[in-house]
PDB file of N, CA, C and O in Angstrom, chain B, residues numbered from 101:
ATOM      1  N   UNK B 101       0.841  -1.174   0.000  1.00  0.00           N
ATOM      2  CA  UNK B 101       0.000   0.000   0.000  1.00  0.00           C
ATOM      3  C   UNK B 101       0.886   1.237   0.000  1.00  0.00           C
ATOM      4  O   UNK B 101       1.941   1.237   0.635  1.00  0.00           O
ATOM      5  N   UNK B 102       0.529   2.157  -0.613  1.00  0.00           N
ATOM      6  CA  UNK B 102       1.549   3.367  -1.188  1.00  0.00           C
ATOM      7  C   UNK B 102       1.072   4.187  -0.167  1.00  0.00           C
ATOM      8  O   UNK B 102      -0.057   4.055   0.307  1.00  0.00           O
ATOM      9  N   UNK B 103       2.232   5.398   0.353  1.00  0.00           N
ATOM     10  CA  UNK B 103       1.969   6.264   1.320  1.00  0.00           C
ATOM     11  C   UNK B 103       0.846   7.224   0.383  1.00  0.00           C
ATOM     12  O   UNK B 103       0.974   7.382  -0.831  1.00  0.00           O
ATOM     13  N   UNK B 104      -0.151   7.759   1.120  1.00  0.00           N
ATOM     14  CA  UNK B 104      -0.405   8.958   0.218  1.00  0.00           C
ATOM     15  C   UNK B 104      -0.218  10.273   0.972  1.00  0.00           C
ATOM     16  O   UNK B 104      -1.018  10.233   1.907  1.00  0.00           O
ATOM     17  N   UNK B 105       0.547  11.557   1.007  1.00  0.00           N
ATOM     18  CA  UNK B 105       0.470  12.744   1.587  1.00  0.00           C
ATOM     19  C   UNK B 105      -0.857  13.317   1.827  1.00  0.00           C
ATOM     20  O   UNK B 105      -1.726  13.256   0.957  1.00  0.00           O
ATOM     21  N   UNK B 106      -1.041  13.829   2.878  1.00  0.00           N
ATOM     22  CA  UNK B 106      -1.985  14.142   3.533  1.00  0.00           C
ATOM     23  C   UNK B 106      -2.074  15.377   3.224  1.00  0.00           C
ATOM     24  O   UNK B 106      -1.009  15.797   3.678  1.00  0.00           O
ATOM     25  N   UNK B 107      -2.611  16.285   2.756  1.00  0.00           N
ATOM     26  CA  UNK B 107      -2.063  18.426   2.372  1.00  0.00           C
ATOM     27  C   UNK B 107      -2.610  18.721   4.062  1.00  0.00           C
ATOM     28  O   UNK B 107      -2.190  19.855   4.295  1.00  0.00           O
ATOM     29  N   UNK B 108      -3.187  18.322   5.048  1.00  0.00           N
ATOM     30  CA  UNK B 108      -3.212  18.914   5.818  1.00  0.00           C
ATOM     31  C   UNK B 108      -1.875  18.568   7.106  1.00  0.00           C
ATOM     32  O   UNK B 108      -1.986  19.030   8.242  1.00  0.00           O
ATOM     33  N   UNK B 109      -0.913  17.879   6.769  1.00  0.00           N
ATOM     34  CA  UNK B 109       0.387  17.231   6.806  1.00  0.00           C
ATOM     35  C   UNK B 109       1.130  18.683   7.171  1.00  0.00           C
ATOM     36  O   UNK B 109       1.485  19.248   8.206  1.00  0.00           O
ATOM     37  N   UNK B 110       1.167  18.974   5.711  1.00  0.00           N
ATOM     38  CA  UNK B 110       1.585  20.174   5.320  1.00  0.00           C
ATOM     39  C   UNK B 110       0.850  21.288   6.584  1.00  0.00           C
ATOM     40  O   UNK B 110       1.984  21.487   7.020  1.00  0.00           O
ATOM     41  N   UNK B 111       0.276  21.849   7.185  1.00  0.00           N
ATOM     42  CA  UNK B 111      -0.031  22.319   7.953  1.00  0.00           C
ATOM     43  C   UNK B 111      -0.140  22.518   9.224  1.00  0.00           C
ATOM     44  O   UNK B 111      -0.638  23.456   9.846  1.00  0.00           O
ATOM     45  N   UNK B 112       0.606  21.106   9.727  1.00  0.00           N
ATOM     46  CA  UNK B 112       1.110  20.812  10.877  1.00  0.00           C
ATOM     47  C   UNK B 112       2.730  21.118  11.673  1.00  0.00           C
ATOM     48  O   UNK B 112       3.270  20.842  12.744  1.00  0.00           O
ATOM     49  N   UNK B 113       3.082  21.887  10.348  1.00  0.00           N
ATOM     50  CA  UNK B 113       4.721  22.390  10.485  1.00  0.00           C
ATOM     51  C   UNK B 113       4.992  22.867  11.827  1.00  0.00           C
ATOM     52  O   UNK B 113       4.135  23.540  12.400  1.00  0.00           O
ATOM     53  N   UNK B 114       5.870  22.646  12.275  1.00  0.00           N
ATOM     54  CA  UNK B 114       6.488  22.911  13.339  1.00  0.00           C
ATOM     55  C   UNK B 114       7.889  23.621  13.466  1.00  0.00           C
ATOM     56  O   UNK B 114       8.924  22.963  13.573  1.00  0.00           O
ATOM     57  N   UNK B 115       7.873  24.797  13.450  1.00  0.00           N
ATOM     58  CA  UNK B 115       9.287  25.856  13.439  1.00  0.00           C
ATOM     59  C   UNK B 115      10.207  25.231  14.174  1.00  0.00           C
ATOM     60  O   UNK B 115      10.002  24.554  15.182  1.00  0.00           O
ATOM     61  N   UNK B 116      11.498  25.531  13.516  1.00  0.00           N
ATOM     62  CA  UNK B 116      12.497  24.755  14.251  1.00  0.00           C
ATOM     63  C   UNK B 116      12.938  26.073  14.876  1.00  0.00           C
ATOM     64  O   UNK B 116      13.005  27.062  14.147  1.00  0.00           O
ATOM     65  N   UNK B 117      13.312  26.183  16.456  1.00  0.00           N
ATOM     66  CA  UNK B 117      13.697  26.867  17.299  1.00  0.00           C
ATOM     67  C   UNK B 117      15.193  26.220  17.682  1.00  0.00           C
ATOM     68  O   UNK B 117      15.324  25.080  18.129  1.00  0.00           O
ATOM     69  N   UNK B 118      15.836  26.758  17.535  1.00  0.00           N
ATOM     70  CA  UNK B 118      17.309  26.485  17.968  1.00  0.00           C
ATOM     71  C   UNK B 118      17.181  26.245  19.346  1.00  0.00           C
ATOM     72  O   UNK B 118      17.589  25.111  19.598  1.00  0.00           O
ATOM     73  N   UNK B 119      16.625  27.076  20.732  1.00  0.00           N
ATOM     74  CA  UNK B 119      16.694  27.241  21.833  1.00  0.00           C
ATOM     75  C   UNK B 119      16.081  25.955  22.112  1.00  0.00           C
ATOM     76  O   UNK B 119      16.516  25.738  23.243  1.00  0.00           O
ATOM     77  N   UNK B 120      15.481  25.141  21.862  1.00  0.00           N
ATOM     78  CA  UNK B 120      14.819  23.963  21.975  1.00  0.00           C
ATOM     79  C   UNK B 120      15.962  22.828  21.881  1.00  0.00           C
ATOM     80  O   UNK B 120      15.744  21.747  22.429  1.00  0.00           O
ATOM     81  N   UNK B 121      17.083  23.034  21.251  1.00  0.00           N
ATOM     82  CA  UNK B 121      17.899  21.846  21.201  1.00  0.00           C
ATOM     83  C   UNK B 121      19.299  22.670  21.355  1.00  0.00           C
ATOM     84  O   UNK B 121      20.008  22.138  20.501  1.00  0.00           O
ATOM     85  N   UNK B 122      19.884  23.433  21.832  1.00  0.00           N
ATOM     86  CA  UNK B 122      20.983  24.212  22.337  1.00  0.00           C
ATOM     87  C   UNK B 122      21.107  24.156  23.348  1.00  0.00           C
ATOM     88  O   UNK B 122      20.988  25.346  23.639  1.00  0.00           O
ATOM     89  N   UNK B 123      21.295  23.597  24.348  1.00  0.00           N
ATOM     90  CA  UNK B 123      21.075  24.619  26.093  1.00  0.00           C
ATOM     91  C   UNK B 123      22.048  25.389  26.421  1.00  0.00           C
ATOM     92  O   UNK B 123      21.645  26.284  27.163  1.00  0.00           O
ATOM     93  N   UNK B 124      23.520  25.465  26.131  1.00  0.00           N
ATOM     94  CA  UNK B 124      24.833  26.435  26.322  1.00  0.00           C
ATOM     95  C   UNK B 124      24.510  27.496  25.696  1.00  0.00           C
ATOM     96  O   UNK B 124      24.123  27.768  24.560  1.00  0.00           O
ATOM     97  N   UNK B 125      24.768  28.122  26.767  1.00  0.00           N
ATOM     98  CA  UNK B 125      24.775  29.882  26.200  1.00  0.00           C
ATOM     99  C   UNK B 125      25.678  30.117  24.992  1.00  0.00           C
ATOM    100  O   UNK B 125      25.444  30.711  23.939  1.00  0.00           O
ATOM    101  N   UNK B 126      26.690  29.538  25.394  1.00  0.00           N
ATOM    102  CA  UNK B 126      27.889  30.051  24.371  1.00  0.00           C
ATOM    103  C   UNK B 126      27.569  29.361  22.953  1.00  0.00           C
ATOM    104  O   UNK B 126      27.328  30.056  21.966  1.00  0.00           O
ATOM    105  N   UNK B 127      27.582  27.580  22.893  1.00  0.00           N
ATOM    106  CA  UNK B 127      27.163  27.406  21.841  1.00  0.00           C
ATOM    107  C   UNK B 127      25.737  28.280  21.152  1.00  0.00           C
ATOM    108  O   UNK B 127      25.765  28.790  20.032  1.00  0.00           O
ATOM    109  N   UNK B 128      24.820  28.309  21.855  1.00  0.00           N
ATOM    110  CA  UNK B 128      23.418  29.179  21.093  1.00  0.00           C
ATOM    111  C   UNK B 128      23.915  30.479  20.762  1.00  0.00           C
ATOM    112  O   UNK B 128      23.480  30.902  19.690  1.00  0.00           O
ATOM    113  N   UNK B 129      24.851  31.378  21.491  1.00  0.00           N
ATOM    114  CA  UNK B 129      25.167  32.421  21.108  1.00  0.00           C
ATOM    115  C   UNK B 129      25.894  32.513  19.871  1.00  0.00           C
ATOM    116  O   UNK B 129      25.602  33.284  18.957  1.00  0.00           O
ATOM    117  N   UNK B 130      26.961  31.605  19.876  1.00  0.00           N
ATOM    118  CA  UNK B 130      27.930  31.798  18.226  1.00  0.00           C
ATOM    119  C   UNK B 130      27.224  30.621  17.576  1.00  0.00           C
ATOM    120  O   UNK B 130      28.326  30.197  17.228  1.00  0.00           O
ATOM    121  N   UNK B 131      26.568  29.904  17.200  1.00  0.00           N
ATOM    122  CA  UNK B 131      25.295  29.731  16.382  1.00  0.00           C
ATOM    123  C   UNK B 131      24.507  30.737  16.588  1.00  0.00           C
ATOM    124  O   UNK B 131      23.632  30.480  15.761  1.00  0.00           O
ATOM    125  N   UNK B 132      24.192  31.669  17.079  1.00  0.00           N
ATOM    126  CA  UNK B 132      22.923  32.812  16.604  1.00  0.00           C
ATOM    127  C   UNK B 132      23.846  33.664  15.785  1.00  0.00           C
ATOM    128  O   UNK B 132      23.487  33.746  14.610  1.00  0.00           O
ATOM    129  N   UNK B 133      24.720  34.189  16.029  1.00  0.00           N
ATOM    130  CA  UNK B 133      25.982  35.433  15.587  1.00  0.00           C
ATOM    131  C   UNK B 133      26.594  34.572  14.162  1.00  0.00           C
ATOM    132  O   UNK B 133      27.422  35.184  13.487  1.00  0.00           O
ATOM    133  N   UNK B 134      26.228  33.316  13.762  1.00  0.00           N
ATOM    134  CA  UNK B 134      26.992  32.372  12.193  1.00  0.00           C
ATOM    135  C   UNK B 134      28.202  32.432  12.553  1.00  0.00           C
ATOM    136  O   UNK B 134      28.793  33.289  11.896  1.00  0.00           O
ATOM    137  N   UNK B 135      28.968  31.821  13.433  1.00  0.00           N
ATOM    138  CA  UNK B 135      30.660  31.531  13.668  1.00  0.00           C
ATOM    139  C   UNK B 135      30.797  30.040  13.791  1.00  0.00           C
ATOM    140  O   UNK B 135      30.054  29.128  14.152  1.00  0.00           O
ATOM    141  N   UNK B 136      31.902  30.129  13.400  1.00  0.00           N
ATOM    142  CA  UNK B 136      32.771  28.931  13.962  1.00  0.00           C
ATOM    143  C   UNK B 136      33.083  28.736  15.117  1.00  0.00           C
ATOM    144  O   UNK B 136      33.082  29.670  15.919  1.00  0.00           O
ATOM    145  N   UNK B 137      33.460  27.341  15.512  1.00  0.00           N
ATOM    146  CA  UNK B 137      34.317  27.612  17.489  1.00  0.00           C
ATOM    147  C   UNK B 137      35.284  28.100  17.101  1.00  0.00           C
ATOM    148  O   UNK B 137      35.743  28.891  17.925  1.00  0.00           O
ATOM    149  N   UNK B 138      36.101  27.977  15.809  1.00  0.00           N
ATOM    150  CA  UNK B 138      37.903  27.895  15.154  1.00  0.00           C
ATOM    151  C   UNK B 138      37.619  29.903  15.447  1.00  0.00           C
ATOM    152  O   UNK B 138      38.392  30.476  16.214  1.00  0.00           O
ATOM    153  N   UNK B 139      36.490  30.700  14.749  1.00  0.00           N
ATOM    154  CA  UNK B 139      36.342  32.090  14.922  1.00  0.00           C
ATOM    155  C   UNK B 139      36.198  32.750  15.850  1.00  0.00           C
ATOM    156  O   UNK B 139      36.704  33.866  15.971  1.00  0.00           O
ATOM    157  N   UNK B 140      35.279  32.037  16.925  1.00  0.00           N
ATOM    158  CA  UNK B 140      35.500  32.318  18.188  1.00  0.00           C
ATOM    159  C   UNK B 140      36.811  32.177  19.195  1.00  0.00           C
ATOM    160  O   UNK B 140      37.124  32.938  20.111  1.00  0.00           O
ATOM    161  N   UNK B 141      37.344  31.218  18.839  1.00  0.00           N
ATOM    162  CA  UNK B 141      38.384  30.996  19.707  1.00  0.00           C
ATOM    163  C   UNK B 141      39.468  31.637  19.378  1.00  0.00           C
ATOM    164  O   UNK B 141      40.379  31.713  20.202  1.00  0.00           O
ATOM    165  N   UNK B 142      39.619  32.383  17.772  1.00  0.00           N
ATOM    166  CA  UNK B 142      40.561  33.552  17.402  1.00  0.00           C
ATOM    167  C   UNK B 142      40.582  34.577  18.270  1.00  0.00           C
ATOM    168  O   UNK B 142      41.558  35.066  18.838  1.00  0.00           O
ATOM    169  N   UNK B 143      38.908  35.015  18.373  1.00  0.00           N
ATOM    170  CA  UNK B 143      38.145  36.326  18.488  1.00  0.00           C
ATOM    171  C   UNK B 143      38.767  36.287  20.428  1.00  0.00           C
ATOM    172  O   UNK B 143      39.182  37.257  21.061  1.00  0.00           O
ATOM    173  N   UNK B 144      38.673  35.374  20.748  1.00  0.00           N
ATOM    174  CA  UNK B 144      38.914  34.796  22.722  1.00  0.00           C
ATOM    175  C   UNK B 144      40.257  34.716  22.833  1.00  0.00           C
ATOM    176  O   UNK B 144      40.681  34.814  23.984  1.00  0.00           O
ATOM    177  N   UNK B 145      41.406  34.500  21.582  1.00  0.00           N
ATOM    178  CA  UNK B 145      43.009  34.333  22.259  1.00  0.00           C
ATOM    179  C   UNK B 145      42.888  32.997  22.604  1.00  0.00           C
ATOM    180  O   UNK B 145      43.752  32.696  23.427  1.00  0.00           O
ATOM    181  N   UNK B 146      42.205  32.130  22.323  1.00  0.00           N
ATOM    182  CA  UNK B 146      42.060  30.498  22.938  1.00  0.00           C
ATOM    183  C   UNK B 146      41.891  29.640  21.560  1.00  0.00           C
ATOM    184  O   UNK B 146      41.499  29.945  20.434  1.00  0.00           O
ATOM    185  N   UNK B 147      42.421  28.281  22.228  1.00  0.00           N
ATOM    186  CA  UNK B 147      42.094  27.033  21.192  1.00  0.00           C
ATOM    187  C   UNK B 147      40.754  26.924  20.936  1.00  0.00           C
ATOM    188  O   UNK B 147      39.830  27.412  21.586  1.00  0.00           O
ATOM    189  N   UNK B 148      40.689  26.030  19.618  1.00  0.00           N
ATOM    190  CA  UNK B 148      38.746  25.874  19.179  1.00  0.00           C
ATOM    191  C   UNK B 148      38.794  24.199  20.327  1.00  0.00           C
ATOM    192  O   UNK B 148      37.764  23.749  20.828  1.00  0.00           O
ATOM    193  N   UNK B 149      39.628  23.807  20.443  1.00  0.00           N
ATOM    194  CA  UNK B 149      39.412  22.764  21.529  1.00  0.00           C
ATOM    195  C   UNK B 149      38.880  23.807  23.031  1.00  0.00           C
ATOM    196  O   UNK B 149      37.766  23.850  23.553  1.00  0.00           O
ATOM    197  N   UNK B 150      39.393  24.110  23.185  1.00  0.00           N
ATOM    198  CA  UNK B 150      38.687  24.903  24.341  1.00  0.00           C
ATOM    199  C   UNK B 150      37.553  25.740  24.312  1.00  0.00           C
ATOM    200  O   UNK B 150      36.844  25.779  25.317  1.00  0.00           O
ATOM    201  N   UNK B 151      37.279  26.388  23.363  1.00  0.00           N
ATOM    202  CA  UNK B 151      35.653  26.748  23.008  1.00  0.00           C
ATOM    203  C   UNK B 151      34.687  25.376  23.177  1.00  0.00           C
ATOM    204  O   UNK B 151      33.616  25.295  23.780  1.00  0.00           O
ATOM    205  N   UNK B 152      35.547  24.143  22.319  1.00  0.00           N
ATOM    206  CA  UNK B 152      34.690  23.186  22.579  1.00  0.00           C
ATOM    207  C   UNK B 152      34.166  23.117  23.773  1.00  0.00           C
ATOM    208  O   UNK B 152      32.972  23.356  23.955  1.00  0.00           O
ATOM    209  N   UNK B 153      35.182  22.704  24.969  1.00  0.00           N
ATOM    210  CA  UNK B 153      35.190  22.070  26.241  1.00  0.00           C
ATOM    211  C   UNK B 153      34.087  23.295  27.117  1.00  0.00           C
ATOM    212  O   UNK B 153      33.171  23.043  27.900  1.00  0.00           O
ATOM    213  N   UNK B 154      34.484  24.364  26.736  1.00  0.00           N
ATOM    214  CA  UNK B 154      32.957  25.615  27.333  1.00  0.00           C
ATOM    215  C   UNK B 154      31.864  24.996  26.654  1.00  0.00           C
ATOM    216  O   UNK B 154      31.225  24.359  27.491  1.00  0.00           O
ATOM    217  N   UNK B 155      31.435  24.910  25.693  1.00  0.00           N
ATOM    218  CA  UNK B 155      30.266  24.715  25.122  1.00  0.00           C
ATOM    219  C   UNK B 155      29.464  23.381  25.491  1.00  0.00           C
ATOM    220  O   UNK B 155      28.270  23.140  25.317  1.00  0.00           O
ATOM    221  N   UNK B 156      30.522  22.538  26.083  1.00  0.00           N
ATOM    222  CA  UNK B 156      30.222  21.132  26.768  1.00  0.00           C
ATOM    223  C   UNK B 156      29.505  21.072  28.554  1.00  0.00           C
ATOM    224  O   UNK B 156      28.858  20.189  29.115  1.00  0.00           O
ATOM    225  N   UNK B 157      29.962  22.368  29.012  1.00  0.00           N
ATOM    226  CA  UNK B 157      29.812  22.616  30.242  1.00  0.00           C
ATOM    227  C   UNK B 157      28.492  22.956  30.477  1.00  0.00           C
ATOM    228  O   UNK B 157      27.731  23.350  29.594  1.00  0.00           O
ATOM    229  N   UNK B 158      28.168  22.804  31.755  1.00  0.00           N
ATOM    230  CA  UNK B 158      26.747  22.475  32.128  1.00  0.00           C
ATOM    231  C   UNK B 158      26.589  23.607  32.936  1.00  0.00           C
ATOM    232  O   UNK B 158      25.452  23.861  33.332  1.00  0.00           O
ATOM    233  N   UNK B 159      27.808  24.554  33.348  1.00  0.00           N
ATOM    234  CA  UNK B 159      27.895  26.052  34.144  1.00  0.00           C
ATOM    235  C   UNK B 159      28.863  26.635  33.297  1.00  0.00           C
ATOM    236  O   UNK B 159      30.000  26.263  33.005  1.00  0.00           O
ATOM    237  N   UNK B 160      28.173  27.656  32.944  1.00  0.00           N
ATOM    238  CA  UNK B 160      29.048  29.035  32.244  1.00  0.00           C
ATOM    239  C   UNK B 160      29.267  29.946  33.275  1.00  0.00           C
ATOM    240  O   UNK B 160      28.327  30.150  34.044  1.00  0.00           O
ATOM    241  N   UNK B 161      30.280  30.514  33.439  1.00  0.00           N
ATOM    242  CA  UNK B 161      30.795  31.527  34.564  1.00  0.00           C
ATOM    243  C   UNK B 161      30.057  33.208  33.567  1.00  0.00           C
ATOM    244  O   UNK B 161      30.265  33.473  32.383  1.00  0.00           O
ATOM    245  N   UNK B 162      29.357  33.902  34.407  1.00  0.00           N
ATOM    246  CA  UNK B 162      28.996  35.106  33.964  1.00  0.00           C
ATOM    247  C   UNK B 162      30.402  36.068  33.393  1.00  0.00           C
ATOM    248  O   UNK B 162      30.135  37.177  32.931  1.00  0.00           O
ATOM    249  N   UNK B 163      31.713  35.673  33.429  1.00  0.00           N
ATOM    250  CA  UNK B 163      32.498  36.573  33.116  1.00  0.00           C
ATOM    251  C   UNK B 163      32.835  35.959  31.864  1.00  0.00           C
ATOM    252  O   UNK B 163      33.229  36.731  30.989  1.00  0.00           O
ATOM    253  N   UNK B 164      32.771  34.832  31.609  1.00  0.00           N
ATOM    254  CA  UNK B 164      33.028  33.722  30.621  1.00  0.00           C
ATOM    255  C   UNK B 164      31.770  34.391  29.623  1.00  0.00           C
ATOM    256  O   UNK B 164      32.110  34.821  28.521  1.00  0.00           O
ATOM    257  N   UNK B 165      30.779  34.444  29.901  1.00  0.00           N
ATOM    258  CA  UNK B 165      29.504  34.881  29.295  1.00  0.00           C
ATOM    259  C   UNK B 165      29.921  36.590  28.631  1.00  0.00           C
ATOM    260  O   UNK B 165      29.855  36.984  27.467  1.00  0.00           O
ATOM    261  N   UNK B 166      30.404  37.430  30.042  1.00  0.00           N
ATOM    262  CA  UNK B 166      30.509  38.981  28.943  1.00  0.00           C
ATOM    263  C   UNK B 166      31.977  38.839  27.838  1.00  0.00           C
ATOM    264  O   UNK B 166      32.244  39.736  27.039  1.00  0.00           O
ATOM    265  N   UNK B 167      32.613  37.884  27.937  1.00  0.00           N
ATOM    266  CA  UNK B 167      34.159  37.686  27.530  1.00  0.00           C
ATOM    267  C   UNK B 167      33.441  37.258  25.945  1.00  0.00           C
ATOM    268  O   UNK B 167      33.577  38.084  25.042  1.00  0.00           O
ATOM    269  N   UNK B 168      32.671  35.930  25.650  1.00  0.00           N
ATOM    270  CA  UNK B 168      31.928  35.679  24.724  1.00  0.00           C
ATOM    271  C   UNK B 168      31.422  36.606  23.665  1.00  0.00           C
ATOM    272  O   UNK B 168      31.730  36.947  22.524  1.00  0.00           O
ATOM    273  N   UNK B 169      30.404  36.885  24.661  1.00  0.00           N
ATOM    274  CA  UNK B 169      29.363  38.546  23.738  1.00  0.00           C
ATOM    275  C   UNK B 169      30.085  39.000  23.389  1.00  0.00           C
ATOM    276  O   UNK B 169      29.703  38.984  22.219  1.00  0.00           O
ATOM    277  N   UNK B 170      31.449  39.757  23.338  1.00  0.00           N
ATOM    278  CA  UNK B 170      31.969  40.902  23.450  1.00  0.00           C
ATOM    279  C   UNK B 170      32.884  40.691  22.298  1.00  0.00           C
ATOM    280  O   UNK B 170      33.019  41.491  21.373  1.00  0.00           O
ATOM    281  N   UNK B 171      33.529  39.504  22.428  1.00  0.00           N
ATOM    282  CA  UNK B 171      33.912  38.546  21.259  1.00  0.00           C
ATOM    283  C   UNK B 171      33.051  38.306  20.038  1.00  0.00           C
ATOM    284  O   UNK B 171      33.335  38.906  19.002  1.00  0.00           O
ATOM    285  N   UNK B 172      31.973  37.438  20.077  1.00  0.00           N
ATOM    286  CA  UNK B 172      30.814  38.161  19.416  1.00  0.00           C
ATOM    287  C   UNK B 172      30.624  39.221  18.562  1.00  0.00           C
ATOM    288  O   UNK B 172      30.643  39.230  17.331  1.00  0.00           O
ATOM    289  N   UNK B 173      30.391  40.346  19.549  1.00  0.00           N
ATOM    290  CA  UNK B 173      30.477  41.630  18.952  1.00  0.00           C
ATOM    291  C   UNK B 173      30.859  42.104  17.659  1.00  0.00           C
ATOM    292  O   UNK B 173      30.397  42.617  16.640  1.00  0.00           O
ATOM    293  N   UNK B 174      32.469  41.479  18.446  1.00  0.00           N
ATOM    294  CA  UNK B 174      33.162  42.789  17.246  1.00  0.00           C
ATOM    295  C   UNK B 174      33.143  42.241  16.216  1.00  0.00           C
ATOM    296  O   UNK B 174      32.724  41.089  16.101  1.00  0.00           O
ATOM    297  N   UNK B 175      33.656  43.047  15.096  1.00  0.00           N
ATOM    298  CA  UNK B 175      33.618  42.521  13.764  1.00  0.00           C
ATOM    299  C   UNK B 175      34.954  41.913  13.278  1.00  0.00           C
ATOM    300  O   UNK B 175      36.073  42.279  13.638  1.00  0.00           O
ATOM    301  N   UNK B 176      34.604  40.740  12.240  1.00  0.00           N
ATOM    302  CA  UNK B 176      35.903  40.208  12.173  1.00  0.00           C
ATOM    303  C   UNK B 176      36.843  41.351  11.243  1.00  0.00           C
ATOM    304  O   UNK B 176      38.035  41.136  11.024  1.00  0.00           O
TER     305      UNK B 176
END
């Protein structure tokens, strides 16, 4: 028996929200801003292994957080 599409299928769309499958600040932040960890971790003076190991963490330090943004920020 062949699937047949349903058109009201189609109407059941569901927006994909990043914040729904991100929980790190830092990762959701440089995914919202389009970077790399390799760009961030230029932008920080740090390895993209170590952006990793933040983005893995389950506590972001608030200074770690304005150090980020600020990084962020500027323009490359």
């Amino acid at each position: 028996m062949a699937f047949e599409a349903n058109q009201n299928d189609e109407q059941t769309y569901e927006p994909f929200v990043l914040e729904d499958y991100v929980d790190n600040p830092v990762a959701l932040a440089r995914t919202k801003a389009g970077i790399t960890q390799e760009q961030l971790a230029q932008r920080l003076g740090v390895s993209q292994a170590y952006v990793s190991q933040i983005e893995r963490r389950n506590n972001i330090t608030s200074k770690m957080l304005v150090r980020v943004h600020a990084a962020i920020s500027e323009t490359a």
